[in-house]
Each structure stands twice: as structure tokens, then as C-alpha cells.
MARVO-293423 format. One record per atom (N, C-alpha, C): y, x, z. Coordinates in steps of 0.2 Angstrom, whole numbers, padded with zeros to 4 digits, always signed. Layout:
<atoms>
YXZ;...
</atoms>
This chain:
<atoms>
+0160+0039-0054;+0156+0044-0059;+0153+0040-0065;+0154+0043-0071;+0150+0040-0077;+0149+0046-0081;+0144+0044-0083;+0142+0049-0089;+0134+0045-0094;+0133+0049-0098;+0127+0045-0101;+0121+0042-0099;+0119+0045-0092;+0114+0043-0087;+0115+0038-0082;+0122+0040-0078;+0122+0038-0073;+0128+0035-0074;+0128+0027-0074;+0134+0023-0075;+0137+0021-0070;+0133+0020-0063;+0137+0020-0058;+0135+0024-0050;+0141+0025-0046;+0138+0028-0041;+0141+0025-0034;+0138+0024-0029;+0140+0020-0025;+0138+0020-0018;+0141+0022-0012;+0139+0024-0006;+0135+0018-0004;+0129+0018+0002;+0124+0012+0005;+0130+0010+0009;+0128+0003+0010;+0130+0001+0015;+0125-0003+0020;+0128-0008+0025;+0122-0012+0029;+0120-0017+0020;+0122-0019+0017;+0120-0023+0013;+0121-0018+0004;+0115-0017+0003;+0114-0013-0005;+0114-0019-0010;+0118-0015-0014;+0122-0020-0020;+0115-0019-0022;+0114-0026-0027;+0109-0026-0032;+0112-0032-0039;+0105-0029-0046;+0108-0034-0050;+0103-0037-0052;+0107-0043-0055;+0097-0049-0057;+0092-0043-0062;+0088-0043-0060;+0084-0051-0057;+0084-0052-0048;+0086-0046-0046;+0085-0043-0039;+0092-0046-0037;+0092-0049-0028;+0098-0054-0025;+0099-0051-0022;+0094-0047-0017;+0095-0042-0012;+0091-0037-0010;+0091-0032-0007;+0089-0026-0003;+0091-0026+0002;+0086-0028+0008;+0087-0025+0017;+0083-0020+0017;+0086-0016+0023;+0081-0009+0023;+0082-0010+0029;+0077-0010+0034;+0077-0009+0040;+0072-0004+0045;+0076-0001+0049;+0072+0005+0051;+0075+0007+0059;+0071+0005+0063;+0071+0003+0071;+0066+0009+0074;+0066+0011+0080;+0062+0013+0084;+0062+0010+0089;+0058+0005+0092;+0055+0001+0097;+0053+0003+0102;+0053+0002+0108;+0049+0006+0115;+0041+0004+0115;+0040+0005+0121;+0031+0003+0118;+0031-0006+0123;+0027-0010+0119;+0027-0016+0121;+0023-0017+0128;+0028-0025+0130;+0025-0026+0134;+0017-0031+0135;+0016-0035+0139;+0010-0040+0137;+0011-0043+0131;+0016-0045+0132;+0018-0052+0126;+0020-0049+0120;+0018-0042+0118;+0020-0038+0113;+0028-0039+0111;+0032-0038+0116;+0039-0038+0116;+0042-0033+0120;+0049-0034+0121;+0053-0030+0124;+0055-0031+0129;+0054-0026+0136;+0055-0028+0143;+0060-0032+0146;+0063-0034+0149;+0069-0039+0150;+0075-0032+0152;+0071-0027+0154;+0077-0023+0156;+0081-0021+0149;+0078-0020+0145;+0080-0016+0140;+0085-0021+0135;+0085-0027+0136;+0086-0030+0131;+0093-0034+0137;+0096-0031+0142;+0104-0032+0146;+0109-0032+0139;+0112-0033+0140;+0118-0035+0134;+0117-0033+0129;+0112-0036+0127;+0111-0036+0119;+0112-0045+0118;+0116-0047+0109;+0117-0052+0110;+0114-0056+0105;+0107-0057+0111;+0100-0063+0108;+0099-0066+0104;+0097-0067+0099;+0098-0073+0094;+0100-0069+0087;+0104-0066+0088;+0110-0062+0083;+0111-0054+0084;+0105-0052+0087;+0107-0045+0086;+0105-0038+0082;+0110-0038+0079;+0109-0032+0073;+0113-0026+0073;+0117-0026+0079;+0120-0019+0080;+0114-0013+0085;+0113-0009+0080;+0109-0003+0083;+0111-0002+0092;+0107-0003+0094;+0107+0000+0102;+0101+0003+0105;+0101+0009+0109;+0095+0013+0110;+0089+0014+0104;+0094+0013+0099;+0088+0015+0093;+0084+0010+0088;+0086+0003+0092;+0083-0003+0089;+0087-0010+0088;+0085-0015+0085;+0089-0021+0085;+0085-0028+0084;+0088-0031+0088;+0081-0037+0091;+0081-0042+0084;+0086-0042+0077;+0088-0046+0075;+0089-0053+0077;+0083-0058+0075;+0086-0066+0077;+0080-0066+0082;+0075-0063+0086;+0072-0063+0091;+0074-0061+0096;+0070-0065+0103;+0074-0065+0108;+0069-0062+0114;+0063-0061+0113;+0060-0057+0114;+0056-0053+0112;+0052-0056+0107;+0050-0051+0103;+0054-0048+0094;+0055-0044+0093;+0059-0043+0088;+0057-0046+0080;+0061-0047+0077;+0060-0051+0070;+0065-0056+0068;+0062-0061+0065;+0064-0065+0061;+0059-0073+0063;+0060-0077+0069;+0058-0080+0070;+0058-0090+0064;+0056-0095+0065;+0054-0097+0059;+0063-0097+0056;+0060-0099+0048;+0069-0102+0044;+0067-0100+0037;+0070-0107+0034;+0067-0107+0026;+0069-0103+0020;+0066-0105+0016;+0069-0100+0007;+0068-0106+0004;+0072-0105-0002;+0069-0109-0007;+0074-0105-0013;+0069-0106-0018;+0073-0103-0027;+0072-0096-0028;+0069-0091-0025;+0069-0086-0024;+0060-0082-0022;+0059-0074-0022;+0055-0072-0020;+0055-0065-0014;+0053-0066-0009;+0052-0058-0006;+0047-0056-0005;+0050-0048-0007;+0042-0041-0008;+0045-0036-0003;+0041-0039+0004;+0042-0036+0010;+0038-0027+0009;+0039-0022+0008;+0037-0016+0009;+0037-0012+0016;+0032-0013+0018;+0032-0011+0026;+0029-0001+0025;+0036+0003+0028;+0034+0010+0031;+0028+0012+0034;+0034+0006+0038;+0029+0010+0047;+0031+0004+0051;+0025+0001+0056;+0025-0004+0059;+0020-0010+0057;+0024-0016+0062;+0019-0022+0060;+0022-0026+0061;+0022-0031+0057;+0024-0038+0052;+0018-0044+0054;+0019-0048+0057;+0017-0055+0059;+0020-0060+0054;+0016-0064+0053;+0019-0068+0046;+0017-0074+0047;+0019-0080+0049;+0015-0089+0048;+0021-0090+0042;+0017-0099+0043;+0022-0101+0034;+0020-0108+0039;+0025-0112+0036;+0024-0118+0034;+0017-0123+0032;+0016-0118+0027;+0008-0121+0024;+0002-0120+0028;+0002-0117+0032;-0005-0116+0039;-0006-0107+0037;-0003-0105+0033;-0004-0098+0033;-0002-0093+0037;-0007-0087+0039;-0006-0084+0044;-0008-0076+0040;-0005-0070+0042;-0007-0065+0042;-0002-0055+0047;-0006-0053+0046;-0003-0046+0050;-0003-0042+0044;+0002-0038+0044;+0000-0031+0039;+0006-0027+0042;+0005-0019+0040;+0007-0016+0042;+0007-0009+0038;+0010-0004+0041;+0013+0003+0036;+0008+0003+0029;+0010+0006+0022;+0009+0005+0019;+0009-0002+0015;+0008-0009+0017;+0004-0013+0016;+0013-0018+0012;+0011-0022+0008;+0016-0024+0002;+0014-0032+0004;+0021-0037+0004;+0019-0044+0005;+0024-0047+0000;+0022-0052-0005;+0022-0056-0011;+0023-0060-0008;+0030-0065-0007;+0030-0071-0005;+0035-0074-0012;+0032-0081-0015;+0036-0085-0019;+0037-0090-0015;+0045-0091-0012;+0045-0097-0010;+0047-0103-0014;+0047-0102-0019;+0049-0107-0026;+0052-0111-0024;+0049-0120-0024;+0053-0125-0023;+0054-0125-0014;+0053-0122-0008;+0054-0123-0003;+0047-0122+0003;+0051-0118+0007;+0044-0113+0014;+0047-0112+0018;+0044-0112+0025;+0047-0110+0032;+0043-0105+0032;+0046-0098+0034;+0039-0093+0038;+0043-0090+0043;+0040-0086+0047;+0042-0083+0051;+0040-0076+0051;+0044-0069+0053;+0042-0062+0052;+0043-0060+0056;+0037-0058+0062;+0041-0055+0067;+0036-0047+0069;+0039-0043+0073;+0037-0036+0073;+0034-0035+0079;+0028-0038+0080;+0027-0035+0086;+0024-0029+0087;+0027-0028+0095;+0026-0022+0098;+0018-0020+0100;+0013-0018+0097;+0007-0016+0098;+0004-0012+0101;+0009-0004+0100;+0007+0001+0107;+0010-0001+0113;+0004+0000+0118;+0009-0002+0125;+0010+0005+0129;+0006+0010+0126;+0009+0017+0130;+0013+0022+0123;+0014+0020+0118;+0019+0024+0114;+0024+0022+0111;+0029+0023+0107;+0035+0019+0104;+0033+0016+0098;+0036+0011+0096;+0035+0005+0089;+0038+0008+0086;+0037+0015+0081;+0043+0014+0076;+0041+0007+0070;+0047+0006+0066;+0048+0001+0061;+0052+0005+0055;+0048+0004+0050;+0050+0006+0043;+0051-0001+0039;+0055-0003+0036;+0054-0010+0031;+0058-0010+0025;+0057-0010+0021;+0060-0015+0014;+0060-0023+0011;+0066-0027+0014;+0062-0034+0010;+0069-0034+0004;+0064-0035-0001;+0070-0035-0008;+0068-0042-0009;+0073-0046-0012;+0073-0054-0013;+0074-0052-0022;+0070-0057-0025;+0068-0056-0032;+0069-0063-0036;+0076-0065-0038;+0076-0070-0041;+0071-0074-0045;+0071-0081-0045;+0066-0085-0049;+0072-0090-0055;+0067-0090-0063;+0072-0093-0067;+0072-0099-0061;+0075-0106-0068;+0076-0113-0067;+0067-0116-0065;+0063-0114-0070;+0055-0116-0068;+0054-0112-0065;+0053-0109-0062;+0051-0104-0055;+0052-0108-0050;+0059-0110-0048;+0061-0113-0043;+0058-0118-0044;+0056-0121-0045;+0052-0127-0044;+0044-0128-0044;+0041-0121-0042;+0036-0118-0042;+0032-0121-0034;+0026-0122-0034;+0022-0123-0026;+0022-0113-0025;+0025-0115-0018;+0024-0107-0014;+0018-0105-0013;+0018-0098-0015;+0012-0093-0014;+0015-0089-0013;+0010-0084-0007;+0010-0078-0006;+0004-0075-0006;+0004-0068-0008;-0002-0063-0008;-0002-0057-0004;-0007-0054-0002;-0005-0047+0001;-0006-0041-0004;-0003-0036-0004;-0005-0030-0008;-0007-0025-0002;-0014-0024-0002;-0015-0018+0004;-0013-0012+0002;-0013-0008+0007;-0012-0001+0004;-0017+0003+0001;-0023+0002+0002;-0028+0002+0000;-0028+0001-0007;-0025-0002-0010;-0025-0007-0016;-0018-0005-0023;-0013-0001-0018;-0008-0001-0019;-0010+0004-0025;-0008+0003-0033;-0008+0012-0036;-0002+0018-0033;-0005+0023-0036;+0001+0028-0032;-0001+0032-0039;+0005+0035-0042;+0005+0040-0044;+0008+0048-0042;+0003+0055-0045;+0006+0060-0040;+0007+0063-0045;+0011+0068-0045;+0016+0073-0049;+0016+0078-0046;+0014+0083-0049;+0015+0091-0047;+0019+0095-0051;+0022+0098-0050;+0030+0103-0051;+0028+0111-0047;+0024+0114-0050;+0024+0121-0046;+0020+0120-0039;+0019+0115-0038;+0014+0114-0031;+0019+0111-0029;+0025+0107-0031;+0030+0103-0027;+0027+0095-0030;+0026+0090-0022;+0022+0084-0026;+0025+0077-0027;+0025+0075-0032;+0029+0070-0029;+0025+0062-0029;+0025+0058-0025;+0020+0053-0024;+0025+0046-0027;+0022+0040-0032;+0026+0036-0035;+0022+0028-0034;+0025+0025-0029;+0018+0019-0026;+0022+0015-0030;+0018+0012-0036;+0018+0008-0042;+0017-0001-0038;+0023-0004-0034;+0023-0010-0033;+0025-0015-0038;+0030-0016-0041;+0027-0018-0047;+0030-0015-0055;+0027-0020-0061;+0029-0014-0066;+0023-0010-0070;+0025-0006-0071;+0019-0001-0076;+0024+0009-0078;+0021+0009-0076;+0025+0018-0077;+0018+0025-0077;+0020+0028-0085;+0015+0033-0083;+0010+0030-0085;+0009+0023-0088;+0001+0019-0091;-0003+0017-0084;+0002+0017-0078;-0002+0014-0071;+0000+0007-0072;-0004+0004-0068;+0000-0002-0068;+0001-0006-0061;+0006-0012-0058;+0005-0012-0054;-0002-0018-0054;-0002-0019-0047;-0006-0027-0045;-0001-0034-0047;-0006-0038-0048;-0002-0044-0052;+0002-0047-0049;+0007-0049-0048;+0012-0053-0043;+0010-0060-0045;+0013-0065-0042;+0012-0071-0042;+0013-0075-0047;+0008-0080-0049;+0011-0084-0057;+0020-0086-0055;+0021-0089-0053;+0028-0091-0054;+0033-0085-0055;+0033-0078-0053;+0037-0074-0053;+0039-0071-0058;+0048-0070-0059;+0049-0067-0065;+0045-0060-0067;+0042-0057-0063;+0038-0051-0064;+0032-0050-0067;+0029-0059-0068;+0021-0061-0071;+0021-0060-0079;+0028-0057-0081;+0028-0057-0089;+0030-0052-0088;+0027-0044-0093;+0029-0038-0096;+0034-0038-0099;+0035-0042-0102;+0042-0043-0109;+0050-0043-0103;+0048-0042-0095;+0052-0045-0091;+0055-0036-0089;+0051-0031-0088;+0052-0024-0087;+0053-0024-0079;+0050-0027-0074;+0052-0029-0067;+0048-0022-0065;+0050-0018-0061;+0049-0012-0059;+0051-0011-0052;+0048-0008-0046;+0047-0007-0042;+0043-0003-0039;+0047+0004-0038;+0044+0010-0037;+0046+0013-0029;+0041+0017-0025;+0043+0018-0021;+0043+0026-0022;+0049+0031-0022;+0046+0038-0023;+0048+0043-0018;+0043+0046-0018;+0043+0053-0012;+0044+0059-0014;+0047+0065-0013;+0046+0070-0018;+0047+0075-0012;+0043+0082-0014;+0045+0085-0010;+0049+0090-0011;+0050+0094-0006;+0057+0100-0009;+0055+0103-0017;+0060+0102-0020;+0058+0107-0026;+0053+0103-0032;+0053+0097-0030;+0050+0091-0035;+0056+0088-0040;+0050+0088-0045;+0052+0085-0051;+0048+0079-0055;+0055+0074-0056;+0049+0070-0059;+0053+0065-0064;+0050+0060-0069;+0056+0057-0074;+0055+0051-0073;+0059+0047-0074;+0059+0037-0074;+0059+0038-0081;+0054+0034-0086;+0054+0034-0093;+0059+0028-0094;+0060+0029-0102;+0066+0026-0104;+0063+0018-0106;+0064+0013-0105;+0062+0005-0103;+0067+0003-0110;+0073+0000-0107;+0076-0005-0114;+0082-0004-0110;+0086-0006-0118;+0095-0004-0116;+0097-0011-0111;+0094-0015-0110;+0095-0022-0109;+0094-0021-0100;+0087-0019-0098;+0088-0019-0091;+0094-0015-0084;+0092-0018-0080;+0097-0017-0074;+0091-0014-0073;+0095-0007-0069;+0090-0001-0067;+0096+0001-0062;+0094+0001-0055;+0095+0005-0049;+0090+0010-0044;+0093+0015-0044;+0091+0019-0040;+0093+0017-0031;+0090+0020-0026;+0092+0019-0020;+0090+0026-0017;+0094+0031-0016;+0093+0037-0014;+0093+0035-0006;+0090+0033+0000;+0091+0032+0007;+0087+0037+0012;+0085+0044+0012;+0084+0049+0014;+0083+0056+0007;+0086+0060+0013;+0084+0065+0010;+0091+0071+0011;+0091+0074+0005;+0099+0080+0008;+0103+0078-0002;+0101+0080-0005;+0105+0078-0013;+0098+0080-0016;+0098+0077-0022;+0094+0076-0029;+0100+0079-0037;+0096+0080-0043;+0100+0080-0044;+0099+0078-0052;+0102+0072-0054;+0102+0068-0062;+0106+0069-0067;+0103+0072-0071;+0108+0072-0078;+0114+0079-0078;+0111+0084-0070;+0116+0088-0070;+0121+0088-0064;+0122+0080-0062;+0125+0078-0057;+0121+0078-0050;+0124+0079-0045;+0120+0083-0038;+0122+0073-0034;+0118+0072-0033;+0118+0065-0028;+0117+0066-0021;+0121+0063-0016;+0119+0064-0009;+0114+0058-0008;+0112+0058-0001;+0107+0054+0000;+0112+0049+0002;+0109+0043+0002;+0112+0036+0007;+0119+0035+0001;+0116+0034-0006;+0120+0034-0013;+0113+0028-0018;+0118+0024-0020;+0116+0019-0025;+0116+0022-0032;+0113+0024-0036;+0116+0027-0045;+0112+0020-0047;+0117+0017-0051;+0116+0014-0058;+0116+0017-0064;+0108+0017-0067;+0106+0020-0072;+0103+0017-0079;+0105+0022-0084;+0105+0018-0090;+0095+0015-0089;+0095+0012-0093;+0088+0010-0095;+0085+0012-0101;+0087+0014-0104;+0084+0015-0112;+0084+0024-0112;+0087+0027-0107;+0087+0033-0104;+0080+0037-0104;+0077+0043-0103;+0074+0046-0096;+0076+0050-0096;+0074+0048-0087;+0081+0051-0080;+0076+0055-0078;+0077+0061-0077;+0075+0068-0075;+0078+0068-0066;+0073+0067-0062;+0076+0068-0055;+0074+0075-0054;+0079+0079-0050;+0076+0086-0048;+0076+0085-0039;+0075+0084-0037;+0075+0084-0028;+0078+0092-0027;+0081+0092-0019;+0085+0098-0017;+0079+0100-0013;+0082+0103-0008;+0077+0110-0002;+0075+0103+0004;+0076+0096+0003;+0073+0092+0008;+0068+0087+0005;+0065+0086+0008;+0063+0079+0008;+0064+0075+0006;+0064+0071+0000;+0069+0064-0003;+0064+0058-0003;+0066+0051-0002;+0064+0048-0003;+0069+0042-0006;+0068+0037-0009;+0071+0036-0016;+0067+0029-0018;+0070+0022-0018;+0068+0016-0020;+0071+0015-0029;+0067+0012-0032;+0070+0008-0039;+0069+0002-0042;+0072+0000-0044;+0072-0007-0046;+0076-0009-0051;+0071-0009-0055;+0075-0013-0062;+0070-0020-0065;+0074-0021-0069;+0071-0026-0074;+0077-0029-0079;+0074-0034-0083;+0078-0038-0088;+0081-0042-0084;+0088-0045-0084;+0090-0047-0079;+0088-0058-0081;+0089-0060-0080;+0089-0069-0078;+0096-0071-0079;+0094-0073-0087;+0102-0075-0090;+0104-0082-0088;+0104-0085-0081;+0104-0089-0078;+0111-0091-0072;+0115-0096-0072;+0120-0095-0066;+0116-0095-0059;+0122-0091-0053;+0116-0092-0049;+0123-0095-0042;+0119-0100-0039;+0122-0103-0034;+0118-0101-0027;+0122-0098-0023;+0118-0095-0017;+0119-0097-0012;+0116-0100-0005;+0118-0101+0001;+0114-0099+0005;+0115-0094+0009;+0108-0091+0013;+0104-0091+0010;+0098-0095+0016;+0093-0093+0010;+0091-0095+0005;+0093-0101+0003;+0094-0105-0004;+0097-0100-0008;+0094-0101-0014;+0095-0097-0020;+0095-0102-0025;+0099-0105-0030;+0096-0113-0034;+0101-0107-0041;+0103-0112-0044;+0106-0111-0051;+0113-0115-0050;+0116-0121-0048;+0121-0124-0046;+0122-0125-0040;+0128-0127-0038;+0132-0127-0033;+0129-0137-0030;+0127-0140-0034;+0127-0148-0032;+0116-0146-0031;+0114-0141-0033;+0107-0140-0032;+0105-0137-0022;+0111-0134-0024;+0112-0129-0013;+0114-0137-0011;+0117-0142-0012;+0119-0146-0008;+0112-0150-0008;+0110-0153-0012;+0103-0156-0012;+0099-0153-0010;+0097-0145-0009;+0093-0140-0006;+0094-0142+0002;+0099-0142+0005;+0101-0145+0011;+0100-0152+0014;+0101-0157+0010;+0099-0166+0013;+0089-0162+0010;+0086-0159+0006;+0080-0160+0006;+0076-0157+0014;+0079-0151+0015;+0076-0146+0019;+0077-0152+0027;+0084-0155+0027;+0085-0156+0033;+0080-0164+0036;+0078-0165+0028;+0074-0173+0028;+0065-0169+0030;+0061-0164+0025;+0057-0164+0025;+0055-0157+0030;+0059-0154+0030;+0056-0144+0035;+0055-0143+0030;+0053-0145+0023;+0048-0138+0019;+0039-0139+0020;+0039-0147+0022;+0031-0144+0025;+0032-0144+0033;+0037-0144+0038;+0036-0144+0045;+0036-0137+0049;+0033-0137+0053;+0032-0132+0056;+0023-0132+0060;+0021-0130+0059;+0011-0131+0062;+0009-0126+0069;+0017-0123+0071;+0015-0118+0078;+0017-0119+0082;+0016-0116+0088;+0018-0120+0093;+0024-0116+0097;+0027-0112+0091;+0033-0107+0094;+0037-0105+0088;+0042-0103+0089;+0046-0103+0080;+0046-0095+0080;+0042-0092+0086;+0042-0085+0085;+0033-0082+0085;+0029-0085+0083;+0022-0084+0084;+0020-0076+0080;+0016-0074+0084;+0011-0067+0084;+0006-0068+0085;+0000-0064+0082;-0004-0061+0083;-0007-0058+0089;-0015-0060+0091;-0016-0056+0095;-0015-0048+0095;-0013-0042+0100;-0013-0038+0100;-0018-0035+0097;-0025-0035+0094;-0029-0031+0092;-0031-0034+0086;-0029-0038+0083;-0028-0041+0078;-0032-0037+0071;-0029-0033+0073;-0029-0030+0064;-0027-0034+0059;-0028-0030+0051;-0022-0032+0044;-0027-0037+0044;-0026-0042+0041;-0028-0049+0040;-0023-0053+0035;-0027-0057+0032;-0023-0063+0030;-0027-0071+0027;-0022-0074+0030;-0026-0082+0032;-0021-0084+0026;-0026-0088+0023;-0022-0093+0017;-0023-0098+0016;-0018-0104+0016;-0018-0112+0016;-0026-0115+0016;-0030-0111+0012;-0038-0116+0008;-0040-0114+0014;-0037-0107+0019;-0041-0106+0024;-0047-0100+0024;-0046-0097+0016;-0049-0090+0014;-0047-0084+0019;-0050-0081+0023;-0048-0075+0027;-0049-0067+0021;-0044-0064+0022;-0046-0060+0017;-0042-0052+0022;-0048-0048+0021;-0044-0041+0025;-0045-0035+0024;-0041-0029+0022;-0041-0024+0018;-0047-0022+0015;-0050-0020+0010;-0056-0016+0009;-0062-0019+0005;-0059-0029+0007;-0066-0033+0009;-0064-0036+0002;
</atoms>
């Protein structure tokens, strides 16, 4: 499909295309049983699932690289950024650097791993008499040549803290959480010195939108130059420019446009992400992001000489105590928690 709005259109799949400055989009969204002591999954439940490595949906959920409890147990980054957007559930977070924190539905995590970090994210189970559901977004946010060579920082964005914009259409509303960017004269919160999104002139946008049936609402027209993606992953059809989109569809949209979204008779909800893209080559291996192919090999003898900083815990899968609450501990040792 092409037309003057909509330049591309494209079914989801387990991996959502993206364009620079953006390297990736995971969306994950699990229903978890309710935990046991150790905030994990009962031994029964977790029979032929295959430990370490599992990502094929079973009973609703998926252990990914955790073996008891679900997540992302320790493993490093370097040359790149992730802005974990949490639904529904909860995100246990250490780092390399002695940083510690918990956030959870609503709540947004800024991590630059710039020149090189270990962390680990894992989902513990907190109810012990109801189910974990798990909502997530981590979208990986390229760094130029200087970026990548930045000291890592992460921040929290609570949801308390988060802007939201709301739009009404006849009593139809539709709610637009300003993660980063500027839309409507809101603005987001500051993202990290090193990241391509600390400069305006960069157009870095990340929106999260909700609309309800019969919602209407516009993406203003930014520059001819940006990469602008829509990510349609719930809902029943919308409709752009005239053209009727189903849900669990990717549109590539002009930038220099506005995009008139009309929502149908359900529900929609709706990710975007654009920006000026990083006229930079990019060499990628896991989770190394560098610019050359002789940078990924050196990113390996470095990672395999120093860790990144090590590791400071006594398990490559650490949680929080269960009553924990949002919180977040930072290298100096600053505790900081929603509201305060």
C-alpha cells in the first residue's frame, strides 16, 4: 500500500521492523500464575519448557532466559539505549555499576548503556494469590559515534511524572503518554545527556496512544527527513488517510504530514516512534551495537577481559524483596521513589 500518508504497510511479527535511530521494538505480554516464595514459578508448571531459552508461549506465558524466575537474567549492552515501557507488572533491575531498582505498570526506564553495562531484568512474581499479568515494551534507541563512548546512565520516568495528553472527539477520548519528544506544546521528561533524543533538532518521539471507540486524534506534521512508524498492536482497524488499517500492522508514515487517525467500534492502542534518523553505519552483534565490524570484535576481547564493571550480586538473576515497592537506587547511592 502507498499513498501520500502512508508509505508503508506491514504485518507484526515476533520482531517489529524499525528505522534509525530506533534498532528495535520487543513487545512482551505474558500472563504469569501467582508466585511462589521465591517470587517465581512452581517447579510444576515449568515441566517441558525449554529453561534458559524459552520464548514459545505456553499456558499463557514465557520464562524467557530465566529459569526460575521469568526475565532477563545478567548480559551486557554497549553503543546503544533501552526505554523499557512497562503496562502491566514488574521489572527488577541491578546493573553492573551497584545500581538497583523496581518499577512497574505505567512506570518508563532510560538506560544509556553507552561504552559498556551488565544489567539484569527480571519479572517477578509478587501476587501469591492472583496471576502476574506482564505488559512491556523495550525499544533499543541507537547512539551516534560519541554517544557510544558515553559513561552509562540510567534514569527512572514514574508514572506520576509521565505527561499524558487527552483528546476528546464527542466524549470519545483519547489519552497520548508523551515518553519522549514534544507534541501539542507538551513536552517529554529529559532523557539522558548522551542520547540521540537530548537534542530537539533530532525530532526523537515516542508516543504511547489509547483511543477509544470513535476517537479521533492527529500526529502533527515534524520534517520531511524523519523516520516515522506507527505500531497498530491492539485493537479491531483505524483508519489513515482514508485507508482502514487492521490491528497487529506496522504503517510507515510520511513526517512532514498530519496524520488524521480515526479509531473503529474497539479499543485501539497504538505505539510511535519517529525521529531524524543517525547518518552513521551500524555494525551489530547482539547486544553490541558499534558503527564497524572491527569495533564488534574489540567490543568482545574488551567485554570478555573486563565484564563491563563485573558483576556485584550474588546471582545473575537477583530480585527484590517481595514488598519492595517502585524504587530506584543509583551508583552515588541516591534512593529515589515515586512522588518524593
Amino acid at each position: 500500500m502507498q499513498n501520500r500518508k502512508i508509505i508503508g504497510l506491514q504485518k507484526l511479527g515476533t520482531q517489529w521492523t524499525t528505522e534509525s535511530p530506533f534498532i528495535l521494538t520487543a513487545y512482551h505480554k505474558d500472563m504469569y500464575p501467582p508466585g511462589n516464595e521465591e517470587q517465581g514459578v512452581d517447579a510444576e508448571l515449568l515441566e517441558g519448557r525449554d529453561l534458559g531459552e524459552d520464548f514459545k508461549l505456553k499456558d499463557g506465558f514465557r520464562m524467557y532466559h530465566g529459569k526460575a524466575i521469568p526475565g532477563f537474567p545478567v548480559h551486557p549492552h554497549k553503543g546503544y539505549e533501552t526505554v523499557t515501557i512497562v503496562l502491566q507488572g514488574v521489572v527488577d533491575h541491578f546493573d553492573s555499576r551497584g545500581s538497583v531498582c523496581r518499577y512497574a505498570s505505567g512506570d518508563v526506564q532510560w538506560l544509556t548503556a553507552g561504552k559498556g553495562c551488565q544489567h539484569s531484568e527480571m519479572f517477578p512474581l509478587v501476587n501469591k494469590e492472583q496471576t502476574n499479568p506482564l505488559e512491556l515494551f523495550q525499544i533499543w534507541l541507537n547512539l551516534n559515534q560519541k554517544g557510544k563512548k558515553a559513561e552509562p546512565e540510567y534514569r527512572m520516568f514514574w508514572r506520576e511524572d509521565i505527561p499524558v495528553i487527552e483528546n476528546d472527539f464527542d466524549g470519545n477520548k483519547t489519552t497520548v503518554k508523551v515518553i519522549a519528544g514534544e507534541m501539542y506544546g507538551i513536552t517529554a521528561l529529559e532523557p539522558n545527556m548522551a542520547s540521540w533524543a537530548k537534542n530537539n533538532n533530532h525530532h526523537v518521539g515516542i508516543y504511547l496512544i489509547h483511543m477509544e471507540p470513535g476517537a479521533i486524534m492527529t500526529l502533527p506534521k515534524v520534517s520531511g527527513t524523519i523516520n516515522r512508524n506507527l505500531y497498530y498492536y491492539e485493537g479491531g482497524t483505524i483508519q489513515i488517510d482514508g485507508a482502514a488499517i487492521q490491528a497487529n500492522y506496522r504503517c510507515k508514515l510520511a513526517g512532514d504530514e498530519e496524520i488524521v487517525i480515526q479509531n473503529g467500534d474497539q479499543y485501539s492502542s497504538i505505539l510511535v516512534l519517529e525521529g531524524e534518523p543517525i547518518n552513521e553505519p551500524v555494525a551489530q552483534f547482539g547486544p553490541f551495537v558499534m558503527n564497524k565490524k572491527e569495533e564488534i570484535y574489540a567490543t568482545f576481547a574488551e567485554y570478555n577481559k573486563t565484564k563491563f564493571g563485573g558483576w556485584k550480586w550474588d546471582r545473575p538473576d537477583p530480585v527484590n524483596h517481595r514488598d519492595a515497592g517502585r524504587f530506584a537506587k543509583y551508583p552515588d547511592g541516591i534512593i529515589e521513589k515515586p512522588g518524593e
